[in-house]
N, C-alpha and C positions, 0 to 999 in steps of 0.2 A: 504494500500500500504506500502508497502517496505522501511526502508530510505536504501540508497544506499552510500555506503564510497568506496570511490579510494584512495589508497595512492598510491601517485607517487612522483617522486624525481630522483635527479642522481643517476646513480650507485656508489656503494660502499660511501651510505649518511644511512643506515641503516635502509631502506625500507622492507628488509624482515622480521628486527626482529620487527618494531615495527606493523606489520602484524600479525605476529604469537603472539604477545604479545597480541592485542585487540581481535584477532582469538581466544583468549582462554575464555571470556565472554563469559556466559551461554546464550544472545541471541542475540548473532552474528553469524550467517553462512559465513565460509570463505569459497571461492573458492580457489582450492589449486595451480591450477596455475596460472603463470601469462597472464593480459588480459586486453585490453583497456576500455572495455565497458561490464555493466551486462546484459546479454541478459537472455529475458525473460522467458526460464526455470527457471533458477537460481531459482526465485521465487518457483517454485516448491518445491525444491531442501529443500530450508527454510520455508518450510511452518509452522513451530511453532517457527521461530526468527524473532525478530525486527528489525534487522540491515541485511545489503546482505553486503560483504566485498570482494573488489577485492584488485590485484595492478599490476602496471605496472610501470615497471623502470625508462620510461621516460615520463616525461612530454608529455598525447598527440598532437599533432600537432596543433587539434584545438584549443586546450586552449594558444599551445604556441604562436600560429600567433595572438592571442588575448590579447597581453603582458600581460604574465605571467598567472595571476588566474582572470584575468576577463573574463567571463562565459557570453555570451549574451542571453537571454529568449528563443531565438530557437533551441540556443545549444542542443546536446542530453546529456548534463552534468546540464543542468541546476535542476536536480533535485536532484544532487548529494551532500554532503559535500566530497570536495577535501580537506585532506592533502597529504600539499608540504612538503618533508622532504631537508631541507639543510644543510649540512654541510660546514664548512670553505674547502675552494676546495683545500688549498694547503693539507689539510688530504686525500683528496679526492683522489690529484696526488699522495701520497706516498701510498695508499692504492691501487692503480690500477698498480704501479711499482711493488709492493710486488706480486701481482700476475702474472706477468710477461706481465702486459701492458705496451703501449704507449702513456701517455699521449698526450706527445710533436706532435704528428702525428694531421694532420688537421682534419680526421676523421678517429677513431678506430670504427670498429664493435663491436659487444657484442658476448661474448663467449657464449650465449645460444641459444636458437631454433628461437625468436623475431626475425626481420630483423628491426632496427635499428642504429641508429650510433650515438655518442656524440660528440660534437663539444668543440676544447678547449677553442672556443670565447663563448658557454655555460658557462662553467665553471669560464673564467674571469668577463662574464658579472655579475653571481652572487655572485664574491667574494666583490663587493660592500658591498654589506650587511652584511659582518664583518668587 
């Protein structure tokens, strides 16, 4: 079997590049877009890699009603290693200004195809941890 890696993290915390970074070990299969969960093609897909490699931008739902990275045995993550990529969020709000976001707004969508939203009580709650 497969080990399976999800990075996920907020946006604009540096999720895609350290993707395409571990995406470039010789037997790691990245799936090139982004996606919650590795469904089991995939495996196909890497039939002569070690590693299966997704990512998704935001922390998914189940992991985050389960504060933060605790992962419970029936989880369908539970076979996974999750990296959580953070950054200090006040980089985070000038980095999402630059691109002509909102931090301030109670909820901004994402400018991609995903239908999610970030919260800025997300982003205050993890600036504890700088």
């Amino acid at each position: 079997m497969k080990k399976k890696i999800l990075i996920t993290g907020f946006p604009h915390t540096g999720t895609s590049i350290l993707k395409s970074k571990i995406g470039e070990c010789s037997n790691v299969w990245e799936y090139p877009y982004e996606t919650p969960i590795i469904k089991p093609e995939y495996h196909t897909y890497a039939a002569d890699k070690d590693f299966i490699l997704v990512k998704y931008p935001m922390l998914p739902i189940e992991i985050r009603a389960n504060n933060l990275l605790k992962v419970t045995r029936d989880s369908i993550y539970d076979d996974y290693i999750i990296i959580f990529v953070m950054r200090n969020p006040w980089n985070v709000y000038t980095s999402i200004i630059k691109s002509g976001g909102n931090p301030l707004n109670d909820l901004q969508p994402n400018s991609g195809d995903n239908n999610y939203y970030y919260k800025v009580s997300e982003f205050e709650a993890a600036a504890k941890h700088f």
